[in-house]
C-alpha positions in Angstrom: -126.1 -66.8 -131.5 -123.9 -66.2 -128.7 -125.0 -62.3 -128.5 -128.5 -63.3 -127.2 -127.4 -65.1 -124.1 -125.3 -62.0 -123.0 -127.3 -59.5 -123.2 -129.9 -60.4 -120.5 -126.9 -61.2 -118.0 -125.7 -58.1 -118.4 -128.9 -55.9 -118.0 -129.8 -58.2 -114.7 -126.7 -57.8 -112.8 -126.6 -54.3 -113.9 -129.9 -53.3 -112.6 -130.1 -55.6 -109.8 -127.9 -54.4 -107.2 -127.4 -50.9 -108.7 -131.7 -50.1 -108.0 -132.2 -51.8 -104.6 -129.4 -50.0 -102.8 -130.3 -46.6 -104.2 -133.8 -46.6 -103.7 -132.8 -48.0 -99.5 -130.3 -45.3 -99.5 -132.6 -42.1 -100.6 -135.6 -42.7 -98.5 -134.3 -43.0 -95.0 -132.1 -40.2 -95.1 -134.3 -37.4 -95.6 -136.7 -39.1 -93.0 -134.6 -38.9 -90.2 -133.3 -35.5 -90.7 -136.5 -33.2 -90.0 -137.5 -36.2 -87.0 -134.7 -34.7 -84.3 -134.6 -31.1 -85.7 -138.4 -30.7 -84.0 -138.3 -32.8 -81.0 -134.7 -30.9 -79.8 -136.7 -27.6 -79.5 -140.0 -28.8 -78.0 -137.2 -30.4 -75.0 -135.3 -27.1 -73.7 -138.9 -25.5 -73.8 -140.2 -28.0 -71.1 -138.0 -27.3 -68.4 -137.8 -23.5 -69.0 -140.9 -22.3 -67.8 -140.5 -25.1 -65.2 -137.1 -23.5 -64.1 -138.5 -19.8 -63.3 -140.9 -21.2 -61.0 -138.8 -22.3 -58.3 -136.9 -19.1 -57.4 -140.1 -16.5 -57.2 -140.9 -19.3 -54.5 -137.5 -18.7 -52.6 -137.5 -15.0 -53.7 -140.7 -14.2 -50.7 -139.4 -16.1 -47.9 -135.9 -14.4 -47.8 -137.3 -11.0 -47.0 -139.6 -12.5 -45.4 -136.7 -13.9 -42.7 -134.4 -10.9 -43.4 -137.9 -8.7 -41.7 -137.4 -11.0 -38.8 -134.1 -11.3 -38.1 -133.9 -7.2 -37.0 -136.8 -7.7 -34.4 -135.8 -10.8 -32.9 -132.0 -8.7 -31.5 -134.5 -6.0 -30.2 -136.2 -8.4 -27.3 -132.4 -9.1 -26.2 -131.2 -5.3 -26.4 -134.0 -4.7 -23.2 -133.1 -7.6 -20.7 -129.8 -6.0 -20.0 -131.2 -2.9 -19.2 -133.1 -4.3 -16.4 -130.1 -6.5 -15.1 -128.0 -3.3 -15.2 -130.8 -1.1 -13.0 -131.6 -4.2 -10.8 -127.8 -5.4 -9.0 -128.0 -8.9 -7.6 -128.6 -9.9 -4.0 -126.9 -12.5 -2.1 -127.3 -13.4 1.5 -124.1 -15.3 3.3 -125.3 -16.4 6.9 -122.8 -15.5 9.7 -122.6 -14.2 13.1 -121.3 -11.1 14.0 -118.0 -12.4 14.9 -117.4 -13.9 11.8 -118.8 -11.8 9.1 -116.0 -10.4 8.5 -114.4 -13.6 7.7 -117.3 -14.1 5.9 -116.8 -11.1 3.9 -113.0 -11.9 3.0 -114.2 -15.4 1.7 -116.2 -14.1 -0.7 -113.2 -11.9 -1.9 -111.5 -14.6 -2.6 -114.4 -16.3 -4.6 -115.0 -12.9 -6.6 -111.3 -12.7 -7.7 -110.7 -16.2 -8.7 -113.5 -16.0 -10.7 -112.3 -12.9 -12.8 -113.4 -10.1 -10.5 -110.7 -7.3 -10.7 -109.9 -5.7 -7.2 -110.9 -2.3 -8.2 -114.4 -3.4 -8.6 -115.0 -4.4 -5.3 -115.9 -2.2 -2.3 -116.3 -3.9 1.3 -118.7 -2.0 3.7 -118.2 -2.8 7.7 -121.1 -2.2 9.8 -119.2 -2.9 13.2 -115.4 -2.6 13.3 -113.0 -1.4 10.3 -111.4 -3.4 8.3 -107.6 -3.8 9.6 -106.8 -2.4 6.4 -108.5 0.5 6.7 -107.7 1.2 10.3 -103.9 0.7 8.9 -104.0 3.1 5.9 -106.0 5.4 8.0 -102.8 6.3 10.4 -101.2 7.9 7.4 -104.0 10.7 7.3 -107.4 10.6 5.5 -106.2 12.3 2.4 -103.8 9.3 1.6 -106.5 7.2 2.6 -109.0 8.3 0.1 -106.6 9.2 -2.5 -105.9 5.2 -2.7 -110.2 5.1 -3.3 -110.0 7.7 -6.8 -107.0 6.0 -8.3 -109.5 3.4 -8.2 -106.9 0.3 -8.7 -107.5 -1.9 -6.0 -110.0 -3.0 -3.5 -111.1 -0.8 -1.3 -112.3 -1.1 2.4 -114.7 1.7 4.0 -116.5 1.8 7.5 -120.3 2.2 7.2 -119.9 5.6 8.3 -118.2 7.0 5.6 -119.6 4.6 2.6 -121.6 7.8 1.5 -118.1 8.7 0.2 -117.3 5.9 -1.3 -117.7 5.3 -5.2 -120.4 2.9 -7.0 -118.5 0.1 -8.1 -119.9 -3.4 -9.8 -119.6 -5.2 -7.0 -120.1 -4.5 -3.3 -119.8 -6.7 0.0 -121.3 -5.4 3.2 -119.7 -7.1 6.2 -122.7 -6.7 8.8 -120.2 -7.7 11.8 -121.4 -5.6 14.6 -122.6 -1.9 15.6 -125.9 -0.6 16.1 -129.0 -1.2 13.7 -129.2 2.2 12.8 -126.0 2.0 11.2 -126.8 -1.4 9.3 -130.2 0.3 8.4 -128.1 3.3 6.8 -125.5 0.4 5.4 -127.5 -1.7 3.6 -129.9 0.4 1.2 -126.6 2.8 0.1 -124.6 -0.4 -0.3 -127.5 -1.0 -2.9 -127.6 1.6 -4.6 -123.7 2.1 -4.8 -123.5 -1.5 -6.3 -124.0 -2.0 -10.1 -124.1 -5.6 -11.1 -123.9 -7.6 -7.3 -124.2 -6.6 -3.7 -123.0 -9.6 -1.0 -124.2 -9.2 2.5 -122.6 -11.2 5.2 -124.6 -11.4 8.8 -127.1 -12.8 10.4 -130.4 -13.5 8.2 -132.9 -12.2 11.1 -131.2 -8.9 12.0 -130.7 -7.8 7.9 -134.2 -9.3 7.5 -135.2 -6.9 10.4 -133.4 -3.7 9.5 -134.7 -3.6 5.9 -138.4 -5.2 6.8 -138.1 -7.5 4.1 -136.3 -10.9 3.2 -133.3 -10.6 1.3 
């Protein structure tokens, strides 16, 4: 009798727990596994094509600027030329008497702003500069040898400026002496200056001579 009682116990705790976890176990595995094995590939595939896109779009407009960039020094590379052909003109007023002065203020000016002596040259219309009346006692040759070496500024009567070198600068001093010799004076100073040409006299008599306003 006390075989019938066991048996059934043992067949129910037996199966009971032993089927329900085994069945749970099997089915959600395999479900699971080919669910992120698709979906990882069908991600990276998204944003590749999307990727490419963007640089053909930068690719056009860098040669696009690069094409640009050569013509745009090319405009620049011409205004200089016209600066260089074209020397600057200023007008100091001053009477006769003191154009001279006139003439050595603007030195000053021109070398404390960075202006190197040897690349001025002051013209005198009227009376020579007392350095040049000074350094021409010692002969004409020594006089104009100090004008090649070229390493200071230099001083010539109006005269003589047909002599004289171009330098980048030239002042005219239009302190006296007849308007033939202004009229001869200021259109050589001109041409004999590169980058400036400073005239210092009276704004009616240098408008006269040339016959137009400085």
């Amino acid at each position: 009798m006390p075989l019938i009682p066991e048996e059934p116990q043992i067949h129910e705790s037996a199966q009971g727990p032993r089927a329900t976890p085994a069945t749970g176990r099997s089915a959600p595995t395999p479900r699971p596994v080919p669910g992120p094995r698709p979906a990882a590939p069908s991600r990276p595939g998204h944003p590749g094509p999307a990727r490419p896109a963007p640089p053909a779009q930068r690719t056009p407009r860098e040669p696009a600027a690069a094409k640009q960039a050569p013509s745009a020094p090319a405009k620049p590379a011409k205004a200089p030329a016209t600066e260089s052909s074209a020397p600057q003109i200023q007008l100091i007023p001053a009477a006769p008497d003191g154009a001279l002065d006139a003439a050595e203020e603007a030195l000053d000016l021109l070398l404390d702003s960075g202006r190197a002596p040897e690349e001025v040259l002051v013209l005198t219309t009227g009376d020579p500069h007392p350095w040049a009346t000074h350094e021409l006692t010692f002969g004409e040759a020594s006089y104009w040898a100090q004008h090649d070496a070229g390493d200071d500024v230099f001083y010539v009567d109006a005269s003589a400026a047909s002599r004289a070198g171009t330098r980048p600068v030239v002042v005219v001093a239009v302190n006296g002496g007849a308007d033939e010799a202004a009229a001869q004076a200021l259109p050589l100073a001109l041409g004999k200056a590169g980058a400036l040409l400073i005239v210092c006299g009276d704004p009616q008599r240098i408008n006269s001579v040339l016959g137009a306003g400085v």
